[in-house]
N, C-alpha and C positions, 0 to 999 in steps of 0.2 A: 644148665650153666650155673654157677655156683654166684651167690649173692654175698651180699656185703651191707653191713648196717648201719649207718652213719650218724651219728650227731653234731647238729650242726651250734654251732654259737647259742643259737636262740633254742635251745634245747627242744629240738622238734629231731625226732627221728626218718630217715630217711631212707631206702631201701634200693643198693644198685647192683645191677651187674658187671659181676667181675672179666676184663678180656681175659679173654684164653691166650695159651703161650701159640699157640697158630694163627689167631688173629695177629695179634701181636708181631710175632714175625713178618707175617706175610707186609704188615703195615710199614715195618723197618726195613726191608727189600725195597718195596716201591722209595721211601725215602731216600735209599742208598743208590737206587736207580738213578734219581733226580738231580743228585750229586751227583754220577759221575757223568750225569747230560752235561750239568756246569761246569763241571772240568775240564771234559771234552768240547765246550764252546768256547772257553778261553785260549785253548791250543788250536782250534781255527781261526780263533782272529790274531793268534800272534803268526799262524803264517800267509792270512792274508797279510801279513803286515809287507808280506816277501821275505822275508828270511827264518830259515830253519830255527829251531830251537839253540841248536849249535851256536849257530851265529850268533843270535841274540848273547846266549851265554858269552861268550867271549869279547862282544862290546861293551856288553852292560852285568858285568858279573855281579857287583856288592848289589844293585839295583834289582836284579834278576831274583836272586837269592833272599832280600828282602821281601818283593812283593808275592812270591812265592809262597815265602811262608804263610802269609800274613793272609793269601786266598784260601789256603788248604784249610790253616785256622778259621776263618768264616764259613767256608761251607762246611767243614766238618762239626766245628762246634757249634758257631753263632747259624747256624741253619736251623735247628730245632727250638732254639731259644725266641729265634723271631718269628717262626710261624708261631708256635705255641703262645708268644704275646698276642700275635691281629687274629690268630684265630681259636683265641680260646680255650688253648690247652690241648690244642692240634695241631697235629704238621699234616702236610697233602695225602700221606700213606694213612694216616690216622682217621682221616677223615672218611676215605674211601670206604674204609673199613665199619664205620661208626662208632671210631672208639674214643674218649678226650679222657686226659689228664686233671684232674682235681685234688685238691686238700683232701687230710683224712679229716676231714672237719665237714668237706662236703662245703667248701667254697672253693671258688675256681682259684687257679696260681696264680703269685706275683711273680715277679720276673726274679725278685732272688732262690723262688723253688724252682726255676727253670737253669738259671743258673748251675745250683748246686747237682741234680740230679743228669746235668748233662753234663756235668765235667764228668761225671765219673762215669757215665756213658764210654767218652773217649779212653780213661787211664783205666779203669777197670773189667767196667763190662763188656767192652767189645770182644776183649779174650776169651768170653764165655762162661763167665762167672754171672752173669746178667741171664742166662736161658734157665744156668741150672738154678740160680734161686726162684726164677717167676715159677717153673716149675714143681720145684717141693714146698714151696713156701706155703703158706695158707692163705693168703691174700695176694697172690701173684704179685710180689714185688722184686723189682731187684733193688741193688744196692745201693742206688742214687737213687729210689725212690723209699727207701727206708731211713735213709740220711736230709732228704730233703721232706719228708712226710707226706708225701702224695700217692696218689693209686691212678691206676689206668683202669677207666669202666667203658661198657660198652653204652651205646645210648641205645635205646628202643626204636625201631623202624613204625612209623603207621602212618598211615594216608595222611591223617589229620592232626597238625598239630597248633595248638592254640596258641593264634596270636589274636592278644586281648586288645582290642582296642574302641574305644567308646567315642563315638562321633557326635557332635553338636552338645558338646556339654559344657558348662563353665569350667576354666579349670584354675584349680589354686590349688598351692603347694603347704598349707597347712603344716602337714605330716609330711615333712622331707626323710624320706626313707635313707640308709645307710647304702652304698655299694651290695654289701651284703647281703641286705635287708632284701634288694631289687630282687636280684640272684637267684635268692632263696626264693621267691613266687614267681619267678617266672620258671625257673625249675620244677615249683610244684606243680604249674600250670601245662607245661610239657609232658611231665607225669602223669596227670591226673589219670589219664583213660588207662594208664596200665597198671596201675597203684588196687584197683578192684576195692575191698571193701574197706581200703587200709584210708581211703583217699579221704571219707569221711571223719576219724581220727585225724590225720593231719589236720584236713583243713580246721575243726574243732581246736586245735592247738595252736595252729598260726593265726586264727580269729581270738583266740583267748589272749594270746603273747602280745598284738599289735593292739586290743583293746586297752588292756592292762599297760601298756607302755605309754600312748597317744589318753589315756582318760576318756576313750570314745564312747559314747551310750550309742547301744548298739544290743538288738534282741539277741541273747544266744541260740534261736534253733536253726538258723541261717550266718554263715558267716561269710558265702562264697562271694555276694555283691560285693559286699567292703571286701575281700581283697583284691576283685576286680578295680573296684576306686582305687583303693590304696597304690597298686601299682600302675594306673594310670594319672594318677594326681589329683584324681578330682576330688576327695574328702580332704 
């Protein structure tokens, strides 16, 4: 599968893989699946309501025609916008798949790159302009994610993945880490086991970067504890 090499803010390099355009697909089906469940839940409660579609239409036409719109537009666009906010940079098909949206920075989206890259989801890419660029492009993008500067990666599957957490310790917030800051180690800590000899290196550069910023004394042949502190607050 073909990789991608990021820099992030804090000038630490980071190494991900890229989705393929059949991941990819298969992920935007199950989504498009999911809408059209919602569609078709909404036109069985409009006739439990007891009356056909017809009839609705013809009591409440300007009403009908309003809120119509205004669903199609939610599940069509605000649909990917709001999973992609609570989960991360994923919608339900994405996830499935293991695949999240991030910065080409290699921090996760704000809600104005989810924005921008899914309007043109609807006005553009849905024609098909969005398959054939992820496919020749070299960083499988389409055009709402070249416009909004984000990439679609795959995550890595394994049994085990680190969640850091240090029990019965004092804890004080010294060193208030940035958003970012967080992101970036717990990223690397997810990582770690599939990073292989690279992981050493990182960690070396993110113990260097967070010493040098915080004025920490701190031995350099070990940096892994302090970012285990670091990210749990206890330094």
């Amino acid at each position: 599968m073909k990789t991608i090499k990021v820099t992030t803010p804090e000038n630490i390099e980071v190494e991900y893989t890229l989705a393929a355009l059949g991941s990819r697909t298969a992920a935007a089906g199950i989504d498009v699946l999911i809408q059209m469940v919602l569609i078709g839940a909404i036109l069985i409660t409009v006739l439990l309501m007891g009356l056909t579609p017809a009839e609705l239409y013809d009591r409440y036409k300007s009403w009908v025609i309003a809120i119509s719109l205004l669903l199609i537009f939610i599940i069509n666009y605000g649909y990917f916008i709001i999973f992609e906010m609570i989960m991360n940079g994923k919608t339900p098909g994405k996830k499935i798949f293991g695949l999240r949206t991030i910065r080409t920075n290699g921090q996760p989206i704000a809600f104005k790159h989810s924005v921008i890259r899914n309007l043109f989801r609807i006005i553009v890419d849905i024609y098909g302009v969005g398959v054939i660029l992820i496919f020749f492009t070299e960083s499988h993008k389409r055009l709402g994610d070249y416009l909004a500067s984000t990439i679609v990666v795959a995550e890595e599957k394994r049994e085990a993945i680190y969640d850091i957490k240090l029990e019965n310790e004092k804890v004080n917030y010294k060193y208030s880490l940035s958003h970012e800051e967080y992101q970036l180690l717990r990223e690397y800590f997810k990582r770690r086991d599939s990073l292989g000899e690279k992981s050493n290196r990182i960690e070396k550069e993110l113990g260097e970067y967070f010493v040098d910023k915080y004025k920490i004394e701190w031995p350099d042949y070990s940096y892994n504890k302090l970012l285990v502190e670091l990210l749990n607050g206890i330094v």
